[in-house]
PDB file of N, CA, C and O in Angstrom:
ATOM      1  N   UNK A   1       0.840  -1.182   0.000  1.00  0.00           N
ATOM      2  CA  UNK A   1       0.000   0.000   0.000  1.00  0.00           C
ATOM      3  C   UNK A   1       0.882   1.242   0.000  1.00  0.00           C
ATOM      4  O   UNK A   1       1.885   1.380   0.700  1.00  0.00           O
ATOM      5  N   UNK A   2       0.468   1.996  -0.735  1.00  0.00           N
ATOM      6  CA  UNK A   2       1.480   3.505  -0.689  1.00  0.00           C
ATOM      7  C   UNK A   2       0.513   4.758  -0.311  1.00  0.00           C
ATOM      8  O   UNK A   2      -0.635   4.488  -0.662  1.00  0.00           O
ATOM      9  N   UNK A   3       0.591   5.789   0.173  1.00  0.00           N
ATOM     10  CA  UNK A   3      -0.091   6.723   0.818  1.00  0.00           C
ATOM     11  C   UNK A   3       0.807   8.459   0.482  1.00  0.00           C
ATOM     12  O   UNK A   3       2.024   8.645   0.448  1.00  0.00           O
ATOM     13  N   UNK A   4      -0.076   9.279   0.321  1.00  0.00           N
ATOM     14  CA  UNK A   4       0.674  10.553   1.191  1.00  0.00           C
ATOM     15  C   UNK A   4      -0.833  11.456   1.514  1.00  0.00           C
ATOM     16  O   UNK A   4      -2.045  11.288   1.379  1.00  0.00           O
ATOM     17  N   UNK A   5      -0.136  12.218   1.885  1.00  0.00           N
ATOM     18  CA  UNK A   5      -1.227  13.233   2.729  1.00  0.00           C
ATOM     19  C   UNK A   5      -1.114  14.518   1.559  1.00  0.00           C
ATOM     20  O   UNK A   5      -0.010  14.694   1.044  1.00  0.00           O
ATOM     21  N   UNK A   6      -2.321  15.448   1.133  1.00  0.00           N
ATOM     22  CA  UNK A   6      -2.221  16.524   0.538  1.00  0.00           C
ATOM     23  C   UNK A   6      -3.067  17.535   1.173  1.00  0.00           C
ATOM     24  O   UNK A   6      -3.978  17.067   1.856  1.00  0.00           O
ATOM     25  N   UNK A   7      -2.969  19.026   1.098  1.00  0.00           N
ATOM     26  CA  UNK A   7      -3.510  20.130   1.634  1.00  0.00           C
ATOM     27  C   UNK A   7      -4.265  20.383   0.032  1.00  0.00           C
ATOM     28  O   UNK A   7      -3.633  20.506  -1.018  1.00  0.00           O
ATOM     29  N   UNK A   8      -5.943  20.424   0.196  1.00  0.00           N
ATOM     30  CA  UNK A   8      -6.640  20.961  -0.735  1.00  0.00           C
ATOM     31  C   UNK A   8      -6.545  22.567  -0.580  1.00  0.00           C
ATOM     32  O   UNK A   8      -6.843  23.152   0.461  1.00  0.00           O
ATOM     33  N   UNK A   9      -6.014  23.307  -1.957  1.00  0.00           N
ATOM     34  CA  UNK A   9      -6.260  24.525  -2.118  1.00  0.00           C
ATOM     35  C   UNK A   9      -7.154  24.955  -2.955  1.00  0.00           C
ATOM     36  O   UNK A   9      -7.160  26.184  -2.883  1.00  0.00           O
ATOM     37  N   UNK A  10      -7.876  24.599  -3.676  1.00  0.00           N
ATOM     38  CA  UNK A  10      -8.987  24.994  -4.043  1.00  0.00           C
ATOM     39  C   UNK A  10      -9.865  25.784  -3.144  1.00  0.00           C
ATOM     40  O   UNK A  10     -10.276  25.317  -2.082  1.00  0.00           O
ATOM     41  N   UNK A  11     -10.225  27.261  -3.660  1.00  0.00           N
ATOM     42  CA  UNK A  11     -11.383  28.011  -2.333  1.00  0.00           C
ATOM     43  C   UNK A  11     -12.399  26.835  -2.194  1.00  0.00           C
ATOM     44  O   UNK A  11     -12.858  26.638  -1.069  1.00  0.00           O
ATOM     45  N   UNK A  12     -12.724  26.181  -3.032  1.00  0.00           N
ATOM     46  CA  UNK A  12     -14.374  25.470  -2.885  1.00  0.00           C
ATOM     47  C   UNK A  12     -13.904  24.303  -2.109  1.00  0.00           C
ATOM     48  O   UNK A  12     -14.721  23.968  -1.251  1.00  0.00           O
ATOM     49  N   UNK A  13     -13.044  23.726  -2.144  1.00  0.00           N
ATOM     50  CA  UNK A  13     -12.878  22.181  -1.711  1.00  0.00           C
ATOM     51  C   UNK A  13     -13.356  21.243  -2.894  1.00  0.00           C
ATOM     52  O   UNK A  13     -13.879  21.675  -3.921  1.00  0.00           O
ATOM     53  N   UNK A  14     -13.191  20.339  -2.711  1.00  0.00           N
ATOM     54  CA  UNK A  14     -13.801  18.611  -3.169  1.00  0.00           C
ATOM     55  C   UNK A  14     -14.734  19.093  -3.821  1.00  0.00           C
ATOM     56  O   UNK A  14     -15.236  19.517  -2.780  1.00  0.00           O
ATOM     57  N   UNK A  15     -15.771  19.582  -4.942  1.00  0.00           N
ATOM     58  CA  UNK A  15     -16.593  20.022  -5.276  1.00  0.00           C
ATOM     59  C   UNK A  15     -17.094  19.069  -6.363  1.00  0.00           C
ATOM     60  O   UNK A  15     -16.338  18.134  -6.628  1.00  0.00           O
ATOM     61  N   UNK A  16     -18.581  19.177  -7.229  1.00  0.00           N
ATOM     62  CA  UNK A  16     -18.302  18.168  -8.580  1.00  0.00           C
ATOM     63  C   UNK A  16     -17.870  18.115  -9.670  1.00  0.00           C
ATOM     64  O   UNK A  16     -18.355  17.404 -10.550  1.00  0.00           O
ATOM     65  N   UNK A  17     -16.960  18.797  -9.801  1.00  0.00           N
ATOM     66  CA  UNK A  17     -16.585  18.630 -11.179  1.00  0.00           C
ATOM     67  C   UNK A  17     -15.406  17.728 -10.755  1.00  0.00           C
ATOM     68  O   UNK A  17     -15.357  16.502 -10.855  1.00  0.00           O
ATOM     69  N   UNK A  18     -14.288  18.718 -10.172  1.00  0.00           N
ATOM     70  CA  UNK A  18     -13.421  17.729  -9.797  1.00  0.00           C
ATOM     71  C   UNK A  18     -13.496  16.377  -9.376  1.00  0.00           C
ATOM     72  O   UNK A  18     -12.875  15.472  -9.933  1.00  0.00           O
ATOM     73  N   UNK A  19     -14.431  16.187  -8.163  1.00  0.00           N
ATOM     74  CA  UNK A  19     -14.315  15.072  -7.959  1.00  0.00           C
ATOM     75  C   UNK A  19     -15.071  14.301  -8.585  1.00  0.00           C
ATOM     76  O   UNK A  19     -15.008  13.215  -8.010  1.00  0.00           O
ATOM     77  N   UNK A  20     -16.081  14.219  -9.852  1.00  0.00           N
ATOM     78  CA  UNK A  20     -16.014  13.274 -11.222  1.00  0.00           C
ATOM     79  C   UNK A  20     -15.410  13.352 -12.194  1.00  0.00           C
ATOM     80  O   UNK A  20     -15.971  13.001 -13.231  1.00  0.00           O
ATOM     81  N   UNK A  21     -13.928  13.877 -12.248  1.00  0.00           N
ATOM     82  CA  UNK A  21     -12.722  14.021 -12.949  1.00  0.00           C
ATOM     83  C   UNK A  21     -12.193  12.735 -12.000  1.00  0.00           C
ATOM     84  O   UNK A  21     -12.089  11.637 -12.545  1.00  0.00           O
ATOM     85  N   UNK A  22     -11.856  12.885 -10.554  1.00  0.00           N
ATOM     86  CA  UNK A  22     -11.004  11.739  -9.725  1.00  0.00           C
ATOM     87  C   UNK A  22     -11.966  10.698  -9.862  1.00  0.00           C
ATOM     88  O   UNK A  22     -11.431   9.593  -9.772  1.00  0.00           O
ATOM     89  N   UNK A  23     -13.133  10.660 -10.039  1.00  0.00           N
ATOM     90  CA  UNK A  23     -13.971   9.118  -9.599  1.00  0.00           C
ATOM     91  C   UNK A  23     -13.688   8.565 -10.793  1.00  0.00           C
ATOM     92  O   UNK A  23     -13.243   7.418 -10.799  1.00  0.00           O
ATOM     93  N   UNK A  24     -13.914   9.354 -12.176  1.00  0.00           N
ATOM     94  CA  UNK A  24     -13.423   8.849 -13.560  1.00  0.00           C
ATOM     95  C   UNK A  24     -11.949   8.066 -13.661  1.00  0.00           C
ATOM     96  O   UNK A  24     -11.852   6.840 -13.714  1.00  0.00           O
ATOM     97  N   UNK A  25     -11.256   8.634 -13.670  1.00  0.00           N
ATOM     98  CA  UNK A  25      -9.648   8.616 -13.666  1.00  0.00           C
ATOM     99  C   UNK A  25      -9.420   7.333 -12.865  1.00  0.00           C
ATOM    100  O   UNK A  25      -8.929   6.305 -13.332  1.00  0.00           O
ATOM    101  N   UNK A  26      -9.827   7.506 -11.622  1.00  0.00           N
ATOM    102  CA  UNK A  26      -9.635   6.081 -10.709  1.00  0.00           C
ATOM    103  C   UNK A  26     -10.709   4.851 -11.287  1.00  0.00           C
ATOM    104  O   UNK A  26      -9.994   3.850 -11.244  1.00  0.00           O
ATOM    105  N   UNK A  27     -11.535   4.587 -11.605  1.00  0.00           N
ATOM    106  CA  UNK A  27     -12.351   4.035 -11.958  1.00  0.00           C
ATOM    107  C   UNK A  27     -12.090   3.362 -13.387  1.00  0.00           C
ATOM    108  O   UNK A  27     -12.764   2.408 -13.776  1.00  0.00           O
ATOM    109  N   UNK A  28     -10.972   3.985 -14.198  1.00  0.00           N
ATOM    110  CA  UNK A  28     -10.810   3.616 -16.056  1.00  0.00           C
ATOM    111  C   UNK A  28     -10.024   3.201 -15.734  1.00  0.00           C
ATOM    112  O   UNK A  28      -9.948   1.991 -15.951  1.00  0.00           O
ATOM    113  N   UNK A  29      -8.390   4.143 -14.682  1.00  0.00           N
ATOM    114  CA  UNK A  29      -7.169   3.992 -15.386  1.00  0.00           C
ATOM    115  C   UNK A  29      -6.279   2.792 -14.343  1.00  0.00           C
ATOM    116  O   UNK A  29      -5.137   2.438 -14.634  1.00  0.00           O
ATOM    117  N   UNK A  30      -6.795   2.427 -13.491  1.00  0.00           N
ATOM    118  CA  UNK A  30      -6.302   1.964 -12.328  1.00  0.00           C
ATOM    119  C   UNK A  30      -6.954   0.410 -12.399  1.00  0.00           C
ATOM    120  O   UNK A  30      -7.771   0.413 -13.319  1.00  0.00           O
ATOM    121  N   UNK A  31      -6.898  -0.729 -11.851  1.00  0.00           N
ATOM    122  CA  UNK A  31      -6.917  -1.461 -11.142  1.00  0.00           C
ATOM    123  C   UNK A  31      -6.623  -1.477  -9.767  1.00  0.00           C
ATOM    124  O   UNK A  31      -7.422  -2.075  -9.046  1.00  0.00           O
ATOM    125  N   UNK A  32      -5.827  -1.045  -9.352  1.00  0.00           N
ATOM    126  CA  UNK A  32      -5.743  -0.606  -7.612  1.00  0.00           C
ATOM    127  C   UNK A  32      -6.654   0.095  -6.845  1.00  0.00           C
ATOM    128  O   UNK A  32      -6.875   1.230  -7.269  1.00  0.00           O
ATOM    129  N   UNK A  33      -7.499  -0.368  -5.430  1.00  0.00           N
ATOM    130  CA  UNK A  33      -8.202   0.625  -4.532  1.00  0.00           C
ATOM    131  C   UNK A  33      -7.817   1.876  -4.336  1.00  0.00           C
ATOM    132  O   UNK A  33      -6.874   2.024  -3.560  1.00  0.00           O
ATOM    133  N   UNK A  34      -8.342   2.936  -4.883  1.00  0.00           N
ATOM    134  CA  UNK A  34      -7.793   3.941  -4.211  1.00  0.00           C
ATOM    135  C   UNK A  34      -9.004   4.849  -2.938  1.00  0.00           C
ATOM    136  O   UNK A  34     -10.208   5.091  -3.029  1.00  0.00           O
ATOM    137  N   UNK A  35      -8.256   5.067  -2.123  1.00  0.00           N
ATOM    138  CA  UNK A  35      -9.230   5.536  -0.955  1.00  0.00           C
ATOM    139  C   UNK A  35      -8.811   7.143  -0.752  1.00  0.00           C
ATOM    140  O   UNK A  35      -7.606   7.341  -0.594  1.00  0.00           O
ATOM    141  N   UNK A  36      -9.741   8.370  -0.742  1.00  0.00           N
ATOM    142  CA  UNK A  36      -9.804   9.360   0.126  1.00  0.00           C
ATOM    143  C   UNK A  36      -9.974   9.302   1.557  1.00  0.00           C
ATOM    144  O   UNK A  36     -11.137   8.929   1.707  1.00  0.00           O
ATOM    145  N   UNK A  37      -9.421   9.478   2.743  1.00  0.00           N
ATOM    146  CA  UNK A  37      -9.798  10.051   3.681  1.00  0.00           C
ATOM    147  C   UNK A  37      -9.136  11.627   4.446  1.00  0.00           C
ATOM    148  O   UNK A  37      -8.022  12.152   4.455  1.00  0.00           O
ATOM    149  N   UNK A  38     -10.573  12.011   5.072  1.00  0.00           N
ATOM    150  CA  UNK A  38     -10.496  13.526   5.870  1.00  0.00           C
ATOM    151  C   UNK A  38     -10.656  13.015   7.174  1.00  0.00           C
ATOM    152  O   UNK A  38     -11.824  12.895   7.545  1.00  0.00           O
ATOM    153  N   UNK A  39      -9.798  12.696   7.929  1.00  0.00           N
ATOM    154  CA  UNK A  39      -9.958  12.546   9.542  1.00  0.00           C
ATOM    155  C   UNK A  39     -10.603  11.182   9.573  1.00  0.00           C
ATOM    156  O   UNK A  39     -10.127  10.381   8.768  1.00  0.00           O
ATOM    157  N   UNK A  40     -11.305  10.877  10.117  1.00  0.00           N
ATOM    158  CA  UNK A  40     -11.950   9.459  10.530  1.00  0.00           C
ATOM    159  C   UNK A  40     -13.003   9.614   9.446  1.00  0.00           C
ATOM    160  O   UNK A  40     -14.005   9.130   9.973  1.00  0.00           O
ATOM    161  N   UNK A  41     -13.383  10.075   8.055  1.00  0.00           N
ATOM    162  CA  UNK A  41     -14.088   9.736   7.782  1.00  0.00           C
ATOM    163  C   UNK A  41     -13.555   9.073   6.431  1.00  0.00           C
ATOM    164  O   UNK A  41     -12.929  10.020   5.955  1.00  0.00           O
ATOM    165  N   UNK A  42     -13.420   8.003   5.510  1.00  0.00           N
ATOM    166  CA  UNK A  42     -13.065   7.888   4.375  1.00  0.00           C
ATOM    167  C   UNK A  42     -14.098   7.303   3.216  1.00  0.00           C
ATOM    168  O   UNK A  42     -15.196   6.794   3.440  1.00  0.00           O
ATOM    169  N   UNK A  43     -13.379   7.531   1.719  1.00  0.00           N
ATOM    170  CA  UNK A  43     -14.090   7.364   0.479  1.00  0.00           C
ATOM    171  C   UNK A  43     -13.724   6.758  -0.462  1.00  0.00           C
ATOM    172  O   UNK A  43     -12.734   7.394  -0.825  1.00  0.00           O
ATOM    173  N   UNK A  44     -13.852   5.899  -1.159  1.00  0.00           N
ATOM    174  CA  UNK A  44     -13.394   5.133  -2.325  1.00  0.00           C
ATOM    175  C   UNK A  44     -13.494   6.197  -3.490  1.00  0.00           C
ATOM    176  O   UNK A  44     -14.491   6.737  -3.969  1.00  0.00           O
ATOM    177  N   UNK A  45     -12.355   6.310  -3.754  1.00  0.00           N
ATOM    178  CA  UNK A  45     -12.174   7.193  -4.748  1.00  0.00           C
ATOM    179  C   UNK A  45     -13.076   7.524  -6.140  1.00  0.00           C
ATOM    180  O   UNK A  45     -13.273   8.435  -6.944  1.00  0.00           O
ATOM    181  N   UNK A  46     -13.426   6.332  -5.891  1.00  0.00           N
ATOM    182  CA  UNK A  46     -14.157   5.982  -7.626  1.00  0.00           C
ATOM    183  C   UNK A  46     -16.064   6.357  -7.421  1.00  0.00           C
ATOM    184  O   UNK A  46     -16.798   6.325  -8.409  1.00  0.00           O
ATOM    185  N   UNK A  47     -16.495   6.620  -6.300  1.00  0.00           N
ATOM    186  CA  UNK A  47     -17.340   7.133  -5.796  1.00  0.00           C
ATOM    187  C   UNK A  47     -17.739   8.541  -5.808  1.00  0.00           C
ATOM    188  O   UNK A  47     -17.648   9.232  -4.794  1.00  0.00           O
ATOM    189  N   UNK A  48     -18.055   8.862  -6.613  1.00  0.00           N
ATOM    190  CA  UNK A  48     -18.534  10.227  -6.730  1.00  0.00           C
ATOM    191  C   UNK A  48     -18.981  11.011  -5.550  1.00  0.00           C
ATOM    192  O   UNK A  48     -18.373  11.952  -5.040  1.00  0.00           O
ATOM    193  N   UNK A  49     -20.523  10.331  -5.047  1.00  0.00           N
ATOM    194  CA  UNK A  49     -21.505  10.546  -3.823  1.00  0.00           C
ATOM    195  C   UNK A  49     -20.411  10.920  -2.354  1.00  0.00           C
ATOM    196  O   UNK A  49     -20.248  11.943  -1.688  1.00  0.00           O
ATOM    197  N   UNK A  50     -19.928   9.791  -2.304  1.00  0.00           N
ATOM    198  CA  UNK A  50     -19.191   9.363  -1.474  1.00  0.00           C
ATOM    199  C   UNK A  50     -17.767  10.566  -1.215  1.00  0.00           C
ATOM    200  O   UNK A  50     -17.564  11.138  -0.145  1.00  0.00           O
ATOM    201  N   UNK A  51     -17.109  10.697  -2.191  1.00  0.00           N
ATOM    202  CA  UNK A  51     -16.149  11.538  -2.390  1.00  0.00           C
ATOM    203  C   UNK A  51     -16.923  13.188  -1.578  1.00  0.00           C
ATOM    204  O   UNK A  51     -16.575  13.686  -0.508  1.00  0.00           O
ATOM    205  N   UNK A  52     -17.849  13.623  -2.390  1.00  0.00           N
ATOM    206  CA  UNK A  52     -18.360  14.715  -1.754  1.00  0.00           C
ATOM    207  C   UNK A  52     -19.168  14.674  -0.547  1.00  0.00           C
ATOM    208  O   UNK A  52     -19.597  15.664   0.046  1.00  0.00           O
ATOM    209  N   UNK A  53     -19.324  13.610  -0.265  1.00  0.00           N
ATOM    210  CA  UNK A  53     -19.887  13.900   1.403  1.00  0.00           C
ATOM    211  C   UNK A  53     -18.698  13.708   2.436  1.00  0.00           C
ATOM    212  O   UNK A  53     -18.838  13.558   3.649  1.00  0.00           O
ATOM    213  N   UNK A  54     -17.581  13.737   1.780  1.00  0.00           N
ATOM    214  CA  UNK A  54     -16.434  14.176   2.682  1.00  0.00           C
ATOM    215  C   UNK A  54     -16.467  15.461   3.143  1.00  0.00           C
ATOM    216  O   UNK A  54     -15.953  15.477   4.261  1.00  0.00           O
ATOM    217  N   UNK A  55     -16.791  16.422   2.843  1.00  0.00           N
ATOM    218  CA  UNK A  55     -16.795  17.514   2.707  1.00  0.00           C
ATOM    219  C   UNK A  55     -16.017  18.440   3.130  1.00  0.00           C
ATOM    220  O   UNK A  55     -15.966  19.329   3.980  1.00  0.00           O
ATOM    221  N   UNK A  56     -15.247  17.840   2.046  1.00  0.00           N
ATOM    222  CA  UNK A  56     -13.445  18.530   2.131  1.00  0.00           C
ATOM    223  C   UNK A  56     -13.547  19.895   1.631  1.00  0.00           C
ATOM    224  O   UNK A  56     -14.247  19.979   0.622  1.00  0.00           O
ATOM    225  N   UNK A  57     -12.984  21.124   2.104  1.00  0.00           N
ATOM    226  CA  UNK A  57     -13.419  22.084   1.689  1.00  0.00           C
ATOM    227  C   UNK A  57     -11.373  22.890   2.107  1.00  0.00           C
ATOM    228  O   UNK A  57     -10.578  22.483   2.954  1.00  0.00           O
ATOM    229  N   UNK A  58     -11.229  23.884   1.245  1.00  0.00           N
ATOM    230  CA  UNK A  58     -10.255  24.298   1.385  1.00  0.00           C
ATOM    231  C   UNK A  58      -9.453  24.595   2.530  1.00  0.00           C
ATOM    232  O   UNK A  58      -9.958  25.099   3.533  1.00  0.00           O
ATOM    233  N   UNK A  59      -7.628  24.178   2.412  1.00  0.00           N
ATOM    234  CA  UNK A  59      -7.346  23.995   3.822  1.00  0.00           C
ATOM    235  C   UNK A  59      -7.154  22.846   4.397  1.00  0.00           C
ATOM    236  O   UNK A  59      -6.208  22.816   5.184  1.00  0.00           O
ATOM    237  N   UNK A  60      -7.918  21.622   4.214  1.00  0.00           N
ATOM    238  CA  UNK A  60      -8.255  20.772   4.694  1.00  0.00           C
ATOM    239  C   UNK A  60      -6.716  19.673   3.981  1.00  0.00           C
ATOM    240  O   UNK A  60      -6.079  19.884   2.949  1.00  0.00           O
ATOM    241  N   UNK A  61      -6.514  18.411   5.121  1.00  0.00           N
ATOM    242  CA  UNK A  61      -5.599  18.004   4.569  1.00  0.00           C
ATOM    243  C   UNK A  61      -6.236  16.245   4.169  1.00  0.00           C
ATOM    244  O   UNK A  61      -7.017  15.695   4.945  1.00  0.00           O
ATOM    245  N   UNK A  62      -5.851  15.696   3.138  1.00  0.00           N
ATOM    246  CA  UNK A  62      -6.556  14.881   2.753  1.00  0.00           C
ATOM    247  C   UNK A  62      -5.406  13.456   3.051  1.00  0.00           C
ATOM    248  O   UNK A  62      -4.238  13.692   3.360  1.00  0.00           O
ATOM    249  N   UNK A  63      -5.836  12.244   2.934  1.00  0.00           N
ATOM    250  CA  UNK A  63      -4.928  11.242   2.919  1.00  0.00           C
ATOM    251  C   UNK A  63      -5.553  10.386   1.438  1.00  0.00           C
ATOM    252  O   UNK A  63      -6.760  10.167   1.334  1.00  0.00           O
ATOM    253  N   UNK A  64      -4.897  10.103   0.721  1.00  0.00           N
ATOM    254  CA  UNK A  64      -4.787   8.872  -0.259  1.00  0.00           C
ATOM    255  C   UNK A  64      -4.012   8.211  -0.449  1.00  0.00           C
ATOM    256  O   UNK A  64      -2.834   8.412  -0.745  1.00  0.00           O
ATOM    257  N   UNK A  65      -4.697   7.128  -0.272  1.00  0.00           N
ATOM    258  CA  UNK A  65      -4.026   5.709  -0.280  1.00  0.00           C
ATOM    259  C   UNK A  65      -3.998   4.989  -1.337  1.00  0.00           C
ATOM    260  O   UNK A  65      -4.532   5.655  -2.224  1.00  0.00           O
ATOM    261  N   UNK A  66      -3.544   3.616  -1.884  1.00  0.00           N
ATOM    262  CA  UNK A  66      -3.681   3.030  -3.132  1.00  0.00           C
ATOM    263  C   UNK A  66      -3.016   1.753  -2.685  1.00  0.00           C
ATOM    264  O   UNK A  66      -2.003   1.761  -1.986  1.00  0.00           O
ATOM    265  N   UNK A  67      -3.646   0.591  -3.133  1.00  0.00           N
ATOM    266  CA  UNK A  67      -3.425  -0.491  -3.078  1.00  0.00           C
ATOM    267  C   UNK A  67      -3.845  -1.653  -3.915  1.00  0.00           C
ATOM    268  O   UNK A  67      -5.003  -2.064  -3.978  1.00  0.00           O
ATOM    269  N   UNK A  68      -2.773  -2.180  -4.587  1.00  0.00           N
ATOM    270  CA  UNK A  68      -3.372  -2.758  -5.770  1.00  0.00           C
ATOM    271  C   UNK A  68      -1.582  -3.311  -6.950  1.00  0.00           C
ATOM    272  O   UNK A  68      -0.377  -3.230  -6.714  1.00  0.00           O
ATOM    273  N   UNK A  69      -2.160  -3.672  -7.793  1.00  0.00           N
ATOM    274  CA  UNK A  69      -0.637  -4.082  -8.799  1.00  0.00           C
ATOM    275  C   UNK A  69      -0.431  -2.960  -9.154  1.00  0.00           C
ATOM    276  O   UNK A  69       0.765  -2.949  -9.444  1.00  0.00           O
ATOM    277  N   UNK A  70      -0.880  -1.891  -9.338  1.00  0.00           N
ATOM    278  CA  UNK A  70      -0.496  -0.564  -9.987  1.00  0.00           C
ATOM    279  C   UNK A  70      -0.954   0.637  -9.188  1.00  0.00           C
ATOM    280  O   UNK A  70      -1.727   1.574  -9.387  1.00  0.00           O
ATOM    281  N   UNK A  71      -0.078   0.190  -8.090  1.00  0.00           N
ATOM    282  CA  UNK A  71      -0.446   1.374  -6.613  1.00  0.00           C
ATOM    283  C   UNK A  71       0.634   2.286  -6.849  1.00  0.00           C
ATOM    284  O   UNK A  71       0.305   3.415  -6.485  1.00  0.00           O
ATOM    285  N   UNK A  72       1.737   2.240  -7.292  1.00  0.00           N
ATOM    286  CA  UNK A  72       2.440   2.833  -7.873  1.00  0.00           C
ATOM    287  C   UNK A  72       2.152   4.087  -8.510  1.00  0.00           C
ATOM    288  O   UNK A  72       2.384   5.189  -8.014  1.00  0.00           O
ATOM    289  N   UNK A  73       1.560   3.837  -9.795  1.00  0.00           N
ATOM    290  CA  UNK A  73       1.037   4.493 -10.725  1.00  0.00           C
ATOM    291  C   UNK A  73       0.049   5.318 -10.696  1.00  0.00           C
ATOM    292  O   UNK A  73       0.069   6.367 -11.341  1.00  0.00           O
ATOM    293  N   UNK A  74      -1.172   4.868  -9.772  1.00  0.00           N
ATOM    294  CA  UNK A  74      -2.111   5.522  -9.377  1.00  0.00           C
ATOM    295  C   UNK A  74      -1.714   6.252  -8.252  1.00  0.00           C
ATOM    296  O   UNK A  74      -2.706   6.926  -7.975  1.00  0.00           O
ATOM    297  N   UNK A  75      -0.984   6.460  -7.585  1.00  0.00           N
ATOM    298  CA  UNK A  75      -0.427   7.024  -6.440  1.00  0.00           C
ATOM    299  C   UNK A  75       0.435   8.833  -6.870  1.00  0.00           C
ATOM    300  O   UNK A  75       0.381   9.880  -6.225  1.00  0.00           O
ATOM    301  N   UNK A  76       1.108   8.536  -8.117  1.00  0.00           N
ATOM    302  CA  UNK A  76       1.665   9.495  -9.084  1.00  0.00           C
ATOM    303  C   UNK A  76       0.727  10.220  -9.438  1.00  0.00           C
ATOM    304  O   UNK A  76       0.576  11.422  -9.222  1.00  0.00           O
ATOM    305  N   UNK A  77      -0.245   9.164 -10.259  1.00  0.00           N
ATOM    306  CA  UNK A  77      -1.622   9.828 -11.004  1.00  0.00           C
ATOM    307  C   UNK A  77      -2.356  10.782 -10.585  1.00  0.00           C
ATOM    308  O   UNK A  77      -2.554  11.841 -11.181  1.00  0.00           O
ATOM    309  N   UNK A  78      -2.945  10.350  -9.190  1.00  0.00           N
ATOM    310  CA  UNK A  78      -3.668  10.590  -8.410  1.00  0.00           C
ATOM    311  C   UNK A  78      -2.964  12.191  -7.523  1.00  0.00           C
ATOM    312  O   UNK A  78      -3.638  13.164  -7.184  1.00  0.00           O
ATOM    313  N   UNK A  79      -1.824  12.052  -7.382  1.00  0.00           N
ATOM    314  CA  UNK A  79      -1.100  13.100  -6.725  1.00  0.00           C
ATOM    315  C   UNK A  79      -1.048  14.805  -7.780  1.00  0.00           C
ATOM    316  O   UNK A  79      -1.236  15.997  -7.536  1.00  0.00           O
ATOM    317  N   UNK A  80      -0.593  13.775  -9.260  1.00  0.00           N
ATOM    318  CA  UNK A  80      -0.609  14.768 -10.072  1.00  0.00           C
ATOM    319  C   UNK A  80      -1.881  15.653 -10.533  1.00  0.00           C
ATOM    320  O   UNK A  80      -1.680  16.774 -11.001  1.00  0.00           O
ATOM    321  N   UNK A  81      -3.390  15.066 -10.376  1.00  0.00           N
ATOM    322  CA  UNK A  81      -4.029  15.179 -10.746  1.00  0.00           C
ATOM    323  C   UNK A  81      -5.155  16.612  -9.831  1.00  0.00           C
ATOM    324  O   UNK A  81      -5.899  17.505 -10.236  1.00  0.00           O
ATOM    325  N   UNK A  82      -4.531  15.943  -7.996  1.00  0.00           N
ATOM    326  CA  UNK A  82      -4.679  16.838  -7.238  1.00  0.00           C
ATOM    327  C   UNK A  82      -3.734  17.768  -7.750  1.00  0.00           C
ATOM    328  O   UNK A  82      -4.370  18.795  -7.514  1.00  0.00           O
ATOM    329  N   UNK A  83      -2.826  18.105  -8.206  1.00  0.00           N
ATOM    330  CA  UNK A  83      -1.943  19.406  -7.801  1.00  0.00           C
ATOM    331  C   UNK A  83      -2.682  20.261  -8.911  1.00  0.00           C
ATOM    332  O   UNK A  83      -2.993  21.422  -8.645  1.00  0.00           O
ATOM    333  N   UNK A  84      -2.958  19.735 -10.098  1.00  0.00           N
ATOM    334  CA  UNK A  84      -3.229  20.667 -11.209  1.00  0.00           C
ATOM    335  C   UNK A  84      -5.150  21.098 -10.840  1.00  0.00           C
ATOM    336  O   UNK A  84      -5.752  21.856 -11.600  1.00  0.00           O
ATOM    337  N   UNK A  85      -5.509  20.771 -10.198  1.00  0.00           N
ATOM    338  CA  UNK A  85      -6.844  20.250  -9.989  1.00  0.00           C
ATOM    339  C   UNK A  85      -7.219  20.870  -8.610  1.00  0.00           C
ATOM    340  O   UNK A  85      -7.910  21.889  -8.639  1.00  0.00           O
ATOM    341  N   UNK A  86      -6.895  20.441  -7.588  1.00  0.00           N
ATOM    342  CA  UNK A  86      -7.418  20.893  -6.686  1.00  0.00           C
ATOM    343  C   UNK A  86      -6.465  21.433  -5.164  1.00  0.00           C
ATOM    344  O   UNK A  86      -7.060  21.919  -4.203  1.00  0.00           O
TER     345      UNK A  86
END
């Protein structure tokens, strides 16, 4: 399993566009679990619903995880995707 922690800067937070850009992306390009969590609460990435009732909002520091044959990859993906994104 590989992990890091990110600070959302987006003013809005987790909102929908973005996060059915991440539920997409994790959901096509991956085979590996990937999980959001904000504090004790967490989300399967590929979950749209789920993703936004985190209700990550700017500021906030997020954890993603990935676990899988290509945790690797999605771990990069996923990192890169926050930076340009959110």
């Amino acid at each position: 399993m590989k992990s890091f922690d990110y600070t959302i800067k987006d003013e809005v937070g987790i909102h929908a566009r973005p996060a059915g850009q991440l539920a997409k992306l994790c959901c096509k390009e991956f085979s590996s679990t990937v999980t959001i969590s904000k504090g004790e609460k967490s989300a399967s990435a590929t979950k749209l619903m789920m993703l936004m009732g985190l209700g990550v909002k700017c500021g906030d520091v997020i954890t993603v995880k990935a676990e899988g044959d290509d945790e690797d990859t999605a771990i990069e993906k996923v990192k890169e995707f926050l930076e340009e994104n959110l």
